[in-house]
VMD Tcl script that draws the C-alpha trace (Angstrom):
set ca {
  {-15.76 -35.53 -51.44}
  {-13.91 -37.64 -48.96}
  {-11.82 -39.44 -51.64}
  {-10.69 -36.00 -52.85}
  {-9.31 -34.97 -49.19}
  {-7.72 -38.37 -49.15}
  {-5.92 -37.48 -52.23}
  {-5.31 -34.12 -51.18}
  {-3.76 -35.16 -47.73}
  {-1.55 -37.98 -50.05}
  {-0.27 -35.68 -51.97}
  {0.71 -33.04 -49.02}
  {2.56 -36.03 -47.56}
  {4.74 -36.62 -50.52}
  {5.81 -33.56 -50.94}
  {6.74 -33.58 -47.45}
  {9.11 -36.50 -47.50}
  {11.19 -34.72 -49.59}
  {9.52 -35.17 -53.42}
  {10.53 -32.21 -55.03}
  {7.29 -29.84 -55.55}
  {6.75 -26.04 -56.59}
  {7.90 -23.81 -54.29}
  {7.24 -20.47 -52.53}
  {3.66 -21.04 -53.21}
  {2.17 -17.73 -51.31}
  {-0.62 -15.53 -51.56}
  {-0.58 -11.60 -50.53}
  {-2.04 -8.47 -50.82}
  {-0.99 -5.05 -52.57}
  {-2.99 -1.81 -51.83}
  {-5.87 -0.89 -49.31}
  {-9.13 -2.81 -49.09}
  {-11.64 0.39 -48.61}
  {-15.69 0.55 -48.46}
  {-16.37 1.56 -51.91}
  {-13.95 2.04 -54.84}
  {-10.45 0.14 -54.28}
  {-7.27 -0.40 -55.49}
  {-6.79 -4.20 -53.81}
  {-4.69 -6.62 -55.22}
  {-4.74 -10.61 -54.01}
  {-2.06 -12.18 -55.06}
  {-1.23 -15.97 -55.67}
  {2.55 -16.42 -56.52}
  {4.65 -19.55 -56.94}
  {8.01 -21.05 -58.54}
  {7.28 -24.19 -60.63}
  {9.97 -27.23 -60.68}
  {11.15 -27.86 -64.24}
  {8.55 -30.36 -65.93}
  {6.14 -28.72 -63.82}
  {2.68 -28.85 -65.72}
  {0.16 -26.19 -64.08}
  {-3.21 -27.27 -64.71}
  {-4.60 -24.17 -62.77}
  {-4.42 -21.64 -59.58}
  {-7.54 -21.57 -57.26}
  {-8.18 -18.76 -54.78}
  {-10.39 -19.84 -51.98}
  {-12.24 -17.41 -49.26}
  {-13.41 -18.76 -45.56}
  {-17.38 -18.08 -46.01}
  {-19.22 -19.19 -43.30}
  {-16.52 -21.00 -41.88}
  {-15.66 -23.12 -44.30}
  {-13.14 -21.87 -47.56}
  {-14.51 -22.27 -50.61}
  {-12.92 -21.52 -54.16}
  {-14.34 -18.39 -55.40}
  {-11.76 -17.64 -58.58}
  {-9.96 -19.69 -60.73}
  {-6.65 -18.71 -62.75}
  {-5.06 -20.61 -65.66}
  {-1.55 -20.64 -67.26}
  {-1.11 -19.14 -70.85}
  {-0.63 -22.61 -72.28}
  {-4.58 -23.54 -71.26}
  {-5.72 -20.70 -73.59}
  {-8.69 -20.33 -70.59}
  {-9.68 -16.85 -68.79}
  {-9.73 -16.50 -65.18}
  {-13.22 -17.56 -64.02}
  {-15.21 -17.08 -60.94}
  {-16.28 -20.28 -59.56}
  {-20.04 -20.76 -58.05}
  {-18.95 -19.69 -54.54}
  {-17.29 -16.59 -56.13}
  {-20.78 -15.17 -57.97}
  {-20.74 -12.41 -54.91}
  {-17.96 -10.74 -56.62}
  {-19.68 -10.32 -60.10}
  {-19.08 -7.09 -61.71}
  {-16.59 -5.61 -59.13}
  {-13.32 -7.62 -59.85}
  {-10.24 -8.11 -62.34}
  {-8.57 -11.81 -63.30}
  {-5.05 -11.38 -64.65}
  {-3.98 -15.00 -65.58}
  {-0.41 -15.98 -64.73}
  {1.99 -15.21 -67.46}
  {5.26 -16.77 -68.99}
  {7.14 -13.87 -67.38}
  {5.59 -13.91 -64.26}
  {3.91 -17.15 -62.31}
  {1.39 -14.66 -60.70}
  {-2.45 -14.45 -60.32}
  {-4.40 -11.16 -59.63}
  {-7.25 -10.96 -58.70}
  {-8.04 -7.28 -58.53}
  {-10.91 -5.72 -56.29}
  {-12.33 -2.69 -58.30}
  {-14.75 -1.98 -55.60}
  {-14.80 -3.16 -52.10}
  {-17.79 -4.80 -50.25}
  {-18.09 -5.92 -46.18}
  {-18.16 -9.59 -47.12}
  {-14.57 -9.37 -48.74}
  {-12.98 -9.44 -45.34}
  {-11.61 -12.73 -44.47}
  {-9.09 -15.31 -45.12}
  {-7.94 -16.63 -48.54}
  {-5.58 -19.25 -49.54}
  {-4.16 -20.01 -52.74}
  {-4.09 -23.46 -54.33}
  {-2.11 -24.71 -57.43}
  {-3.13 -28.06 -59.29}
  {-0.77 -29.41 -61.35}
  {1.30 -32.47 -63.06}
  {4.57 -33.41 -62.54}
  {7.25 -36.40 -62.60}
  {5.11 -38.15 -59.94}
  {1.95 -37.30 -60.89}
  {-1.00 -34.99 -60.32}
  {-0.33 -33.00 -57.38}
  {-2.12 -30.03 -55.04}
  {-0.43 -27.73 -53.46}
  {-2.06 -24.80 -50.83}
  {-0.62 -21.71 -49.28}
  {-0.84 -19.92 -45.92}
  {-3.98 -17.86 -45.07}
  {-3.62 -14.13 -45.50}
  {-6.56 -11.60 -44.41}
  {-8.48 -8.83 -46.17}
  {-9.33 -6.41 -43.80}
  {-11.74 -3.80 -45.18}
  {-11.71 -0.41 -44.20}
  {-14.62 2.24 -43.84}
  {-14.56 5.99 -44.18}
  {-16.09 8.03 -41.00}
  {-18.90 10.63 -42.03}
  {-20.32 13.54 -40.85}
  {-22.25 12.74 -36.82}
  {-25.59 11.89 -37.40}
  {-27.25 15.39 -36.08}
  {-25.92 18.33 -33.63}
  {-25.17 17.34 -30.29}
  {-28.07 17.24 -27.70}
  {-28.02 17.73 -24.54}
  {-29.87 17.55 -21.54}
  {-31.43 19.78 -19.83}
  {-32.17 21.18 -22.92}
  {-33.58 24.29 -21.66}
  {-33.80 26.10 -18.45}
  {-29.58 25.66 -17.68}
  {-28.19 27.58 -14.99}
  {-24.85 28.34 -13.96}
  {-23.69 25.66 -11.99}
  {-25.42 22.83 -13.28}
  {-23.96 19.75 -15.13}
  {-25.09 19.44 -18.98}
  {-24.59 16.21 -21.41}
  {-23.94 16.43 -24.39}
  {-24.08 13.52 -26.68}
  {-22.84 12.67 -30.30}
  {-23.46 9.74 -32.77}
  {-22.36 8.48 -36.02}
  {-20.17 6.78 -38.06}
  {-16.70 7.20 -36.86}
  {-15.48 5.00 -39.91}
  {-13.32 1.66 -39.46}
  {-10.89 0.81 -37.90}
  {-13.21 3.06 -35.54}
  {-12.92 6.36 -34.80}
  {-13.82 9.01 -31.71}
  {-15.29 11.30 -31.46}
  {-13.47 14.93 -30.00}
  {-15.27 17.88 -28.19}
  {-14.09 21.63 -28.61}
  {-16.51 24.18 -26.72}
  {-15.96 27.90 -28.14}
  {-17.26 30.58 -25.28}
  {-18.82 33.31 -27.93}
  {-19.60 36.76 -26.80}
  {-22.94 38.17 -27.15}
  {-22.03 39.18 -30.74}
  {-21.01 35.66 -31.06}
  {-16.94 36.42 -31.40}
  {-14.91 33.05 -29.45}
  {-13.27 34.63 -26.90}
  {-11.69 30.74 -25.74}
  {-11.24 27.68 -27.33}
  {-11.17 24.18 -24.97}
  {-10.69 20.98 -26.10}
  {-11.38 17.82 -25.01}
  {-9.74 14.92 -26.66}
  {-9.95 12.11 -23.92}
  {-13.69 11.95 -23.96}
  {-14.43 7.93 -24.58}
  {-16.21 7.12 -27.37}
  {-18.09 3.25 -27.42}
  {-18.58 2.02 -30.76}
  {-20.83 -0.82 -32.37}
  {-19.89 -2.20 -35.67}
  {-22.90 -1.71 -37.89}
  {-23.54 -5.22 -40.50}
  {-23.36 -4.49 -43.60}
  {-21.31 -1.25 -43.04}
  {-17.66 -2.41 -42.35}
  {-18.07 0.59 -40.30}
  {-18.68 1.49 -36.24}
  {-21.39 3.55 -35.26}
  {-19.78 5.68 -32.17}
  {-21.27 7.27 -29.34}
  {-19.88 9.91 -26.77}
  {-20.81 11.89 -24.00}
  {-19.49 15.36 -22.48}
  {-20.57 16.32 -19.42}
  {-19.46 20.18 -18.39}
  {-20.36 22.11 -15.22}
  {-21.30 25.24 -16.98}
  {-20.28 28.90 -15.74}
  {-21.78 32.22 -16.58}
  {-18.74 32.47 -19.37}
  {-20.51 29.66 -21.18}
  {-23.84 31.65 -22.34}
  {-23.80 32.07 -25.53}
  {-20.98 28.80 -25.86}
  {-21.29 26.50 -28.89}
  {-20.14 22.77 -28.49}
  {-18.63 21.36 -31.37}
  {-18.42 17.42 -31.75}
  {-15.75 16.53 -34.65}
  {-14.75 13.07 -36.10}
  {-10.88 11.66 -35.07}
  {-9.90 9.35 -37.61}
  {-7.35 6.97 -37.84}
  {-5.66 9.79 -35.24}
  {-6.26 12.87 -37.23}
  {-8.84 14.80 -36.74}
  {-11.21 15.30 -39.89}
  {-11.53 19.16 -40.25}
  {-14.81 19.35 -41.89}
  {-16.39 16.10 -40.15}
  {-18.79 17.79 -37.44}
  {-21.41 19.44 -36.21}
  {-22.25 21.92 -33.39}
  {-24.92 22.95 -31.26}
  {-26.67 26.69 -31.64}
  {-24.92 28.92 -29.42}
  {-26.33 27.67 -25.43}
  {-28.14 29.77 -23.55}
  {-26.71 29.63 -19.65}
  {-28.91 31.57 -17.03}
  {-26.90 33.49 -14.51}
  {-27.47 35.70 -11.41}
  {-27.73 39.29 -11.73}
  {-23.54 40.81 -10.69}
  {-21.11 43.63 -11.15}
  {-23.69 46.65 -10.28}
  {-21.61 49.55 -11.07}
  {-23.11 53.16 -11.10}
  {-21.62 56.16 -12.40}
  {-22.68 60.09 -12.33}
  {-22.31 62.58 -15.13}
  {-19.60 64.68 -13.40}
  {-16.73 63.33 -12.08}
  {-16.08 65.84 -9.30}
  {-18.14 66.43 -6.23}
  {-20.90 69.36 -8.21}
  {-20.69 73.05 -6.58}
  {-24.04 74.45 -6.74}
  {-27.45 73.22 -7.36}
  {-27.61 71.34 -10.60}
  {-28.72 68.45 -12.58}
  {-27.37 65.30 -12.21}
  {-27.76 61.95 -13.96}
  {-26.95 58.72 -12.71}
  {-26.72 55.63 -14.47}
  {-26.82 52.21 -13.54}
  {-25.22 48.96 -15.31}
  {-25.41 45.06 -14.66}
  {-24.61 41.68 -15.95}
  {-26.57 39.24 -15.50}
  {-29.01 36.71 -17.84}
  {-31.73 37.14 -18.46}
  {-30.04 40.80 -18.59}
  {-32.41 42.89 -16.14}
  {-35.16 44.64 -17.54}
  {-35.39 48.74 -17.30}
  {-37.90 48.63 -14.63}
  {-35.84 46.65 -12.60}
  {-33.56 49.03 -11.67}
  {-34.41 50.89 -8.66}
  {-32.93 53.74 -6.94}
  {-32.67 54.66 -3.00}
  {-31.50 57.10 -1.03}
  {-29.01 55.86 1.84}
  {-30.91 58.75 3.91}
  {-34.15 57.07 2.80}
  {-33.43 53.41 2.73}
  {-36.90 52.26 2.19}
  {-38.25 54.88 0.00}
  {-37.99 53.93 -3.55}
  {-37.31 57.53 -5.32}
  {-36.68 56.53 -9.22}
  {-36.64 53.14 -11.70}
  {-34.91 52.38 -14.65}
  {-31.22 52.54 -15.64}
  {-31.09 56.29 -15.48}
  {-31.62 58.56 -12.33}
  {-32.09 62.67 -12.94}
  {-31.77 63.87 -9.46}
  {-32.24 67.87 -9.23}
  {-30.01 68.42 -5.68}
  {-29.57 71.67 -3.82}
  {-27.28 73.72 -2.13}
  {-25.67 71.72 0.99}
  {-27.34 68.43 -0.07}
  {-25.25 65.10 -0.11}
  {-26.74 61.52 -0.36}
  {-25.64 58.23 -0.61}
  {-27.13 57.02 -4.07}
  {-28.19 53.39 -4.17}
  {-28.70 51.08 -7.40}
  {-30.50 47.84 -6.95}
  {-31.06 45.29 -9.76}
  {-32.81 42.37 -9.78}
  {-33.30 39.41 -12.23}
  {-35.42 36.16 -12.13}
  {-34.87 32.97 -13.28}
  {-36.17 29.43 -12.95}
  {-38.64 30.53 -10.15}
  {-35.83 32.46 -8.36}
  {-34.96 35.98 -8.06}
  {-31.74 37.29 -7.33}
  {-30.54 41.21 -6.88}
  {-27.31 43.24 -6.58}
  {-26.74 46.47 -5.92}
  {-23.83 49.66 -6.09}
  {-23.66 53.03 -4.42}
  {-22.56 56.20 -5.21}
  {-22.32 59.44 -3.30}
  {-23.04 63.07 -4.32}
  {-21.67 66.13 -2.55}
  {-23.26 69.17 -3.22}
  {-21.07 72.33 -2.08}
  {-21.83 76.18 -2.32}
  {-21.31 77.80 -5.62}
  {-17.90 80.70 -5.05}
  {-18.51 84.28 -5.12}
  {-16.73 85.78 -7.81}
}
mol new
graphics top color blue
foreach p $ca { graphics top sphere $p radius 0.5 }
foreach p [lrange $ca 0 end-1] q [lrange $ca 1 end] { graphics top cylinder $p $q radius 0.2 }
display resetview
């Protein structure tokens, strides 16, 4: 082994001081090295001097630190086929040899399909006679860097507290998977839905950091990203998308979202209204009705009516209030309506007044 680096580092030498050797000896790459199928070229191109005999053209690849000749290519004259060398077995099955040709001093070696362990250096080494003798000649390095699709995140986003969110609370959401290579991020959109879940607004969030750990075997990252929002009553019913960003485009159909979230708020905007919309002029009839927001939304019998004349005195429940009034009888009408959630109860309340006037003598 020693004796052949010798003769190796002899013959570099020579062809330093000025010996004429082949030239533009250079190895390259055409194509994209991708996970899976590929169209990958490795080149090994050179320019012979005249009298130049090429014996043959030897790809090497840095495996575990040290390069090692994987293929070897022969001119047409040798009447041999490209051959992968005992260091080169890994790529059995999944790669082309195109010899060099009397038109072309070029060997392919063509990836079909694509594996992790194909990403590293390579140099290129001709053997061959000429005027002086036998002689070996190596290129420059080049690199095969292998690329990974992302796929869809690994589940829905969870998020914590998972149940039992409030208004005013902060919620995390997280999202995992493979975000492809070079890696990926993860993006967040969160679509506010009505309750007949119609998006009334769209926000994104882009700049949400995503960490990444490159999984062996994989040429690909496994991401990981976190959202935290300060939810409002407008996000009940929201649904948090997290979608894959790859290579700086965002992949349309690369995501998944959470069922629409569930956001406890206070019981607010108490409005009640009165089945005529004048002052009424006689005895009569009259229904009230009462209406809320609030979630959970409050239940029938927790509406409850009051007089302002009898403050304490409950006098109906429910959303609806058929008072029977009488001549000369006006009232402040009070709606209260309470909701619980979480251990806690809050209420609201409206008001309304009815005037009851004497009915005109014809």
């Amino acid at each position: 082994m020693k004796r052949v680096l010798y003769l190796y580092t002899f013959l570099l030498l020579i062809c330093l001081k000025g010996v004429e050797c082949l030239t533009n000896l250079q190895i390259s790459t055409v194509g994209h090295a991708v996970l899976g199928l590929s169209d990958l070229e490795l080149r090994c191109s050179y320019n012979p001097e005249t009298g130049d005999d090429i014996y043959s053209i030897d790809i090497s690849a840095e495996l575990n630190g040290q390069y090692r000749t994987i293929v070897a290519f022969y001119p047409e004259n040798r009447r041999k086929d490209g051959t992968l060398r005992m260091d080169g077995n890994y790529l059995n099955g999944r790669v082309t040899m195109n010899n060099p040709n009397q038109s072309s001093n070029v060997a392919v070696l063509i990836f079909n399909q694509t594996e992790c362990i194909d990403e590293t250096m390579y140099k290129c080494r001709v053997t061959y006679d000429s005027n002086i003798g036998t002689q070996i000649q190596e290129s420059n390095a080049t690199a095969i860097y292998v690329e990974g699709s992302p796929t869809f995140p690994d589940s829905v986003p969870s998020y914590i507290p998972l149940a039992g969110i409030e208004e005013g609370m902060s919620v995390v959401f997280t999202c995992t998977g493979n975000v492809g290579k070079p890696m990926g991020k993860f993006r967040w959109i969160v679509y506010r839905r009505n309750a007949n879940g119609i998006s009334i607004q769209e926000s994104l969030y882009d700049n949400v950091t995503t960490t990444g750990l490159e999984m062996p075997g994989t040429c690909t990252f496994n991401g990981t990203s976190q959202l935290t929002l300060q939810v409002e009553s407008l996000d009940n019913n929201a649904v948090v998308r997290c979608q894959v960003v790859y290579q700086d485009v965002p992949q349309g159909n690369l995501y998944k979202q959470t069922n629409m979230i569930n956001v406890y708020y206070s019981v607010r905007n108490v409005t009640v209204t009165k089945s005529h919309l004048h002052d009424t002029f006689g005895p009569g009839r009259t229904t009230l009705t009462c209406t809320s927001d609030g979630n959970p939304a409050v239940r029938n019998e927790d509406y409850k009516w009051y007089k302002m004349s009898q403050q304490y005195t409950v006098i109906g429940t429910g959303s609806q209030l058929i008072t029977n009034a009488t001549v000369g009888e006006s009232d402040v009408y009070i709606c209260v309506a309470q909701n619980s959630y979480n251990g806690k109860t809050f209420s609201s309340n409206s008001s309304i007044q009815i005037k009851i006037g004497k009915t005109l003598n014809s």
